[in-house]
N, C-alpha and C positions, 0 to 999 in steps of 0.2 A: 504493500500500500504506500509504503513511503515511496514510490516511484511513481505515484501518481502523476501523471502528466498535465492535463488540465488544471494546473496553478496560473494563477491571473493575478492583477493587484492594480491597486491605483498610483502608478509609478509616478505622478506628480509628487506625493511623498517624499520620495527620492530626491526631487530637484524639479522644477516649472521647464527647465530646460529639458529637450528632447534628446539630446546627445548625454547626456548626466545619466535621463530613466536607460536610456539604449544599454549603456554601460553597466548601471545598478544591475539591468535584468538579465544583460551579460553573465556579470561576476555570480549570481546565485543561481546560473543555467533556468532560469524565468519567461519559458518563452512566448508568454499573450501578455496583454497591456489593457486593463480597462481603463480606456482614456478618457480622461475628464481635466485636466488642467495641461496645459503644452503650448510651452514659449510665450505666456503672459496672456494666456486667454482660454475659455472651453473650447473644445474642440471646434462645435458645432459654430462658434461664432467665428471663425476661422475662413478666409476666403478659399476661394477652388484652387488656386495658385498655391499657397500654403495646405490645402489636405492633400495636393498629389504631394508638393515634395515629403511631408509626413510619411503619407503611404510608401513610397520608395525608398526613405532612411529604412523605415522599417523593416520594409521587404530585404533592404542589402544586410541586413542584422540577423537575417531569421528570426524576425516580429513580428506576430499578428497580433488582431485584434479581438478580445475575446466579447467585449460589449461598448459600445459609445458610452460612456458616464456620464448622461446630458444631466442637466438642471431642468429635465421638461415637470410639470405637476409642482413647483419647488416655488410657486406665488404664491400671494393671497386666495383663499376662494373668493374673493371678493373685489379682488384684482382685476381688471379687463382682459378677457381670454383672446380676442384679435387677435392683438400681435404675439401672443405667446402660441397662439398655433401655427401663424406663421414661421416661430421660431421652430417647432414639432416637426412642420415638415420639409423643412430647412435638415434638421437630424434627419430623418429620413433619410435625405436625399443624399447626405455622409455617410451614411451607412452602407448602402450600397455602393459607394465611391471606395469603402474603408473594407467591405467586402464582410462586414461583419452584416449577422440579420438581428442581433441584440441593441435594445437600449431601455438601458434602463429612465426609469421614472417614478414620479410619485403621485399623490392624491391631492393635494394642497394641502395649504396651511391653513389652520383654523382660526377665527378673534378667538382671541384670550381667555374669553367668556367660555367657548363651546369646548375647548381644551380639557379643562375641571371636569364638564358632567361628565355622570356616568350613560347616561345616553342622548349622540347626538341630534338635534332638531332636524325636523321633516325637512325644510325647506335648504339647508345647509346642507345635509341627506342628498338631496334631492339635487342640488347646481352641482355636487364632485360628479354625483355618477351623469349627470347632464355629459358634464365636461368630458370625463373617462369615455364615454361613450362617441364619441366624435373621436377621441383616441384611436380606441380601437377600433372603431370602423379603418379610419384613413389606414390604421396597420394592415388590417386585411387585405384593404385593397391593395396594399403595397409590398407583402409582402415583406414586413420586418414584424419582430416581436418584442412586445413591451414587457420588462422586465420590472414590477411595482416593488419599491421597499419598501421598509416599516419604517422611515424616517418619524424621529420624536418631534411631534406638533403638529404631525399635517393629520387628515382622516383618519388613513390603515397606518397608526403606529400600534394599537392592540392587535390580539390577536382576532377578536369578536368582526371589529371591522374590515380588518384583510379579508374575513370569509367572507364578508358580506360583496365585498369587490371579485373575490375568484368565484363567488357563486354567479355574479353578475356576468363577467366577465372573461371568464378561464378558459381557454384553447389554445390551437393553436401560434395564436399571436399576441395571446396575452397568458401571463406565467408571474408564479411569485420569486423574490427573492427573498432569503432568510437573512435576516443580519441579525445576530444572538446580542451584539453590544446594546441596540439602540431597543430592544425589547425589553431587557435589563431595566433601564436606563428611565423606561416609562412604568417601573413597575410589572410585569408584565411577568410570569412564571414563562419560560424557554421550552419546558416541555410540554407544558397546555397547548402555548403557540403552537409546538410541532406535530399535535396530535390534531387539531386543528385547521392546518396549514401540510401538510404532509403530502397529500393525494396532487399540492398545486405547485411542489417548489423546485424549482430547476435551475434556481443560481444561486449560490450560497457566497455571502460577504462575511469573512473573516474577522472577525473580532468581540473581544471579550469583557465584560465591567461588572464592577461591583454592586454588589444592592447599594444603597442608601448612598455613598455618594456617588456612585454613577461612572466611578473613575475610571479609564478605560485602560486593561491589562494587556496582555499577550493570551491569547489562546491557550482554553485550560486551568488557567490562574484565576478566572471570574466565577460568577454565579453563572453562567451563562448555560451551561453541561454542554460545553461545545461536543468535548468527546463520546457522550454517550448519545446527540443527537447526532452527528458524522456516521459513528458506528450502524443507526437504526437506518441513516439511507441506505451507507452502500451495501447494508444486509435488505433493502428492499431492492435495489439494479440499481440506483443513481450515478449517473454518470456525467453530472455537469460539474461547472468551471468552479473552483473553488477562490474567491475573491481574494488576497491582501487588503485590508482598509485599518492599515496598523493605530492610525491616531495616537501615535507612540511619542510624538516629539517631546511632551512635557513628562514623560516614565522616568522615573528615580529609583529603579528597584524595590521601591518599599520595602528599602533594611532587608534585600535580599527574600523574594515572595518564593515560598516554597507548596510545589504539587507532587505528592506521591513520589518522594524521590527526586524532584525535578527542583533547581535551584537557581532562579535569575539572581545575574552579578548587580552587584548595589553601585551603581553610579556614581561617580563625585557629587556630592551636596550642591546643587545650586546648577547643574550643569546637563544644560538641554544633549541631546543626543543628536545626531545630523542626522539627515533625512536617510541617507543610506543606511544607520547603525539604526533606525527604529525600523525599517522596513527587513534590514536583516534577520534585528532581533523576533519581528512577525514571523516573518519564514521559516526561521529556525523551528518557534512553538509550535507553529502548525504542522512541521516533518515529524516533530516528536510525537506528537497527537496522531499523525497517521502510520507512524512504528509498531505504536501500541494498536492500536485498533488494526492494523493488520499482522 
């Protein structure tokens, strides 16, 4: 299992510049890139002149892509949707440039207000899946797949409302992605989620955090049961891309955090990690987690 092939990550991490992630994902044999930051902009705001020469760094690297990392769903619901689906099928139309059929997305952000209930209002209800819906249609017809996350604050950051969006919504061109940190993060039990969410998930985003402050660990190290939900996929077939999304830059070891044997190095006091040594340090957790589980 530790040769699992389908490792991906958000190599902006690493460095904004394109030739820094090239290298990062060099040096750790890393070979997809879910691209969402690259050379001081999202991908998708990127002109055509700038995604072919991308594409072709890439290609001369042995890089692909495993999903566009758009910012699509990542407004207000109450935002003006226009130009943001303008910007949706602008992604698209990267994607097929980029050769990937992935992009991920979200639900919107909620007021403040609709955040707190425990259940959200009709009408609020009602304009996400409005929106989502013109989503996925346009994916259909175009033949890419949205990949929804559980981002903290927008609709589907529980697990109750993700179902309610992959019962809406769930095929071929629409699909969930698990991220164990940001379920955490909202309170949120990981394995509710996954029992929940399990029949819909096809892209899983890497990373891990504590209950009550929400702090974001190395895979393993969290509340999150990365390991014991990793394990329950690939004992059902699952066969998708397994994300990096280290959020590791502000990690200090916490006085050396210890899993089952496993022991992160304590950091110097006061001293952020460069983007290469927190995505490393992701990497590394995540091969260990797939040692054990295979």
């Amino acid at each position: 299992m530790e040769n699992y092939e389908l490792i991906t990550g958000f190599a902006d991490e690493i460095d904004q510049r394109l030739d820094a992630q090239i290298e990062g994902c060099n040096k750790l044999g890393v070979r997809y890139i879910e691209m969402r930051g690259v050379d001081g902009n999202n991908l998708i705001f990127h002109d055509d002149a700038k995604v072919k020469e991308i594409k072709q760094r890439l290609e001369d690297a042995g890089i692909r892509l495993s999903s566009l990392g758009s910012p699509l769903g990542k407004i207000g619901i109450e935002d003006p949707f226009a130009p943001h689906f303008e910007d949706f099928k602008r992604a698209v139309e990267i994607a097929h440039r980029m050769e990937t059929e992935n992009i991920r997305m979200f639900s919107f952000y909620l007021p403040k207000e609709e955040e707190v209930k425990e259940e959200r209002s009709a009408a609020i209800r009602d304009e996400v899946f409005e929106r989502l819906g013109r989503f996925a249609d346009y994916a259909k017809a175009n033949g890419v797949v949205l990949l929804h996350e559980n981002e903290k604050g927008i609709y589907g950051d529980r697990a109750k409302e993700c179902r309610e969006i992959m019962d809406a919504f769930y095929g071929d061109h629409f699909k969930a992605v698990f991220d164990f940190a940001n379920f955490v993060q909202v309170g949120q039990d990981t394995l509710e989620a996954y029992d929940l969410l399990k029949d819909f998930v096809a892209y899983i985003h890497v990373k891990d955090a504590l209950k009550g402050s929400g702090k974001v660990v190395p895979a393993g190290f969290g509340d999150g049961n990365v390991k014991e939900i990793l394990s329950r996929l690939f004992a059902s077939g699952f066969k998708g891309f397994l994300s990096l999304e280290p959020h590791l830059s502000e990690f200090d070891g916490l006085g050396g955090l210890q899993r089952e044997g496993h022991r992160i190095p304590t950091y110097e006091e006061g001293r952020k990690l460069t983007g290469f040594e927190a995505f490393s340090l992701a990497h590394a957790s995540l091969l260990d987690l797939l040692r054990e589980i295979g």
